[in-house]
N, C-alpha and C positions, 0 to 999 in steps of 0.2 A: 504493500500500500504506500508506502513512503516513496514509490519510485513515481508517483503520482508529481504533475508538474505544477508547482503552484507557484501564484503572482509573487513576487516576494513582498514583504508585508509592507516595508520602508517605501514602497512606490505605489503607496495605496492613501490618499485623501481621505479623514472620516470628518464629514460634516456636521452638527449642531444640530441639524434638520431631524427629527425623529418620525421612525416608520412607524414605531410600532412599542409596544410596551408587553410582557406577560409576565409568568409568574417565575419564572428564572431569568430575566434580566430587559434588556432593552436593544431595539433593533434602531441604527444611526443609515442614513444616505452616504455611500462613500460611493468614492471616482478613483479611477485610474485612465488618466489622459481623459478620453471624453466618453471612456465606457460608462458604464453608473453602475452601481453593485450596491448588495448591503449588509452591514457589521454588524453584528451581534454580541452585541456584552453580556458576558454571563456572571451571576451573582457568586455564583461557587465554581469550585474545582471542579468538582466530581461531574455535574452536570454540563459543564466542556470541555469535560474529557471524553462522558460516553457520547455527546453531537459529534466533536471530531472525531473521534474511533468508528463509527457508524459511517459518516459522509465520506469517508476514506472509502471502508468498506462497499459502499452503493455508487461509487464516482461513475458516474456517466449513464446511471442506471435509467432507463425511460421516465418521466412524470414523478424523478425523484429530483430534488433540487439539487444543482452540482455545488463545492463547496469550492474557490478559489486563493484561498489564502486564508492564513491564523497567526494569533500570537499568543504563546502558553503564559506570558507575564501578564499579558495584562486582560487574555481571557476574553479574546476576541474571534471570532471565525468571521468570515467576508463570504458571502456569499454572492453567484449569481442574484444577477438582480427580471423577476422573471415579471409577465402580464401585470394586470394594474389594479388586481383587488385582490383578498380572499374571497372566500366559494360566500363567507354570511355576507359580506355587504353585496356581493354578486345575484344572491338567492331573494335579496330585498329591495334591490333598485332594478334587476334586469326581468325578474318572475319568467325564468328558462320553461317552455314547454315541454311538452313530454319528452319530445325525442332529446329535446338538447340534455335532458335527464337521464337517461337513455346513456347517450355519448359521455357525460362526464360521469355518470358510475361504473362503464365499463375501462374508462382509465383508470378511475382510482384500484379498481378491483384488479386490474394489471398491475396496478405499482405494488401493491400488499402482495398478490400471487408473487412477483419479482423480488421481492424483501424479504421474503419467506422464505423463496428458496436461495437467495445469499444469508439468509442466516439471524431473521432483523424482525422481531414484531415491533409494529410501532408504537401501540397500546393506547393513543388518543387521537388515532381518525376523528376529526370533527370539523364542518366547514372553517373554521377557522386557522386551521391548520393547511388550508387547500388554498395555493395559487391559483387563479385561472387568468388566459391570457384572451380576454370579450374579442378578438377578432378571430381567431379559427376557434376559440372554446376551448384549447390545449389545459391541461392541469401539470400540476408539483404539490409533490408532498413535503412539507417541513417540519421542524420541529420535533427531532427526533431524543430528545435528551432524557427522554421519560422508556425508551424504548428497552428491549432486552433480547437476551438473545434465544433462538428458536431450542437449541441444545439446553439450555440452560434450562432444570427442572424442576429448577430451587421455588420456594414459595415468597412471593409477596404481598406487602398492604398492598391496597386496590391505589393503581396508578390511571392515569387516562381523566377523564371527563365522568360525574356523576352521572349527570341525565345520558350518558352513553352506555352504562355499565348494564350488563346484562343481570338478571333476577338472580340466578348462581351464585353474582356478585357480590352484589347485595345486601345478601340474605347472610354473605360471611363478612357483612361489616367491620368485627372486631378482629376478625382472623388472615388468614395469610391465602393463597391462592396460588394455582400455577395458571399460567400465560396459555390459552388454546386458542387453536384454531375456527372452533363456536361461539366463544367468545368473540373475535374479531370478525365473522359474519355477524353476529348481533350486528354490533357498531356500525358494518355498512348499511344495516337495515334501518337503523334508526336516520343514516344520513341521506339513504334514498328516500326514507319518510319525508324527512326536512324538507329536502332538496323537490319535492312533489307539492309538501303541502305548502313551503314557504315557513313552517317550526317544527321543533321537535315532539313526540307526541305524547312525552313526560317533565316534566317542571318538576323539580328535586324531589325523584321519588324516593320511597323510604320500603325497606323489606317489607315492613305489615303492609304495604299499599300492595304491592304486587299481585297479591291473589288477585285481585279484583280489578289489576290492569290488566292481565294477562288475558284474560276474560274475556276481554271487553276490545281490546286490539283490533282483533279480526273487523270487528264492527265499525274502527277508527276508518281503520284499511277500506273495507268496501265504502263507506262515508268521501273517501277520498275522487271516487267517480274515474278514476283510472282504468285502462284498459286488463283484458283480462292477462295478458302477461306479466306487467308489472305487478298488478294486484297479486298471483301466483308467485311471482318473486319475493314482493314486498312480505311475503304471509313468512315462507318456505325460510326467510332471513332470519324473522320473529319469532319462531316457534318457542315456547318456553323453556320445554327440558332439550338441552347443547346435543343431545343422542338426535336430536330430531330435525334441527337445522342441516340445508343443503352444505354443502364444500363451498371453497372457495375455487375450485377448479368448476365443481357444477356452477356456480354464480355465472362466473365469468362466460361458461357456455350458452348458460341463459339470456345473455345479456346482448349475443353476438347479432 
């Protein structure tokens, strides 16, 4: 990974201008000559250490965002600088039709199938997380510091996004978990909900909610007035118990 060619850091411009703010650190507008790219400060170690260990790992991987330059002092990564929103302000000013719904779940579901098998859950798919570029609709995944690796068996607290986290989740609030692959069909399910309805189709759920969302889903789903493939996808993503959701290779075939 180290043979990877990066800008060198010293001919990189970081401007005052801020892109973006979360919860590991802060994204700056930087240049190099009249390229435009953008810097990522991060709050801690650990969490740019696993971004850069990760964007090594995925460097040039389709609708994953390429990483262009770092600096371990001062805990900076520079990235390509890609399209002109994320997916939520995209999902709320552009209101994408079906098909274009369509087109950007069958990326993201590429980039996760592709990440997966380099070795990489990302564990908070969420439009926010999703570049899109409004003239061909092309996507990037970012934000990968929360991610883990696929080998890895070990248990953790629950990482990622609440209202993304599947009922399994949930339900082990105080406990520990391992990283699956039903678990991250959940996620796409809730983000083709989104991505369909314009929101997501839970507001901070809590485990005792669940029986009765779970229920009641299907009902959200047909409510939706969606055709019957998607509706068949959208369901097949949601199912409650992780034995019952489709793959992530069936998604993706479904999608085509």
């Amino acid at each position: 990974m180290d043979s990877i060619d990066m800008i060198p850091f010293h001919s990189i411009s970081i401007t005052g201008n801020r892109l973006g703010k979360g919860a590991s650190g802060v994204v700056y507008e930087a240049t190099c000559g009249s390229v435009k790219m953008a810097a990522k400060w991060f709050k801690c170690t650990q969490s740019f250490n696993r971004e850069i260990n990760v964007l090594k790992r995925l460097f040039s991987c389709p609708n994953v965002v390429n990483v262009v330059s770092y600096d371990s002092v001062t805990k900076i990564v520079v990235l390509e600088r890609f399209g002109q929103s994320d997916l939520f302000d995209y999902i709320n000013e552009k209101k994408p039709d079906a098909q274009d719904c369509i087109d950007i779940m069958r990326q993201v579901v590429s980039a996760t199938r592709r990440c997966r098998d380099l070795g990489v859950w990302h564990t908070d798919i969420k439009d926010e997380n999703i570049l899109i570029d409004d003239a061909n609709k092309s996507i990037k995944l970012i934000d990968f510091e929360t991610s883990v690796d696929t080998t890895d068996l070990g248990r953790y607290r629950r990482l990622g996004t609440l209202e993304y986290n599947p009922p399994e989740v949930l339900k082990m609030y105080d406990n520990h978990f391992t990283y699956t692959e039903p678990w991250h069909v959940w996620t796409l399910g809730i983000l083709f909900y989104d991505l369909i309805a314009g929101d997501i189709p839970f507001e901070s759920p809590r485990a005792e909610d669940y029986e009765w969302d779970c229920r009641e889903l299907d009902k959200m789903i047909d409510g939706l007035g969606i055709n019957k493939q998607a509706n068949s996808i959208m369901k097949d993503c949601l199912r409650e118990q992780p034995c019952d959701r489709i793959t992530l290779d069936e998604l993706f075939a479904r999608l085509l």
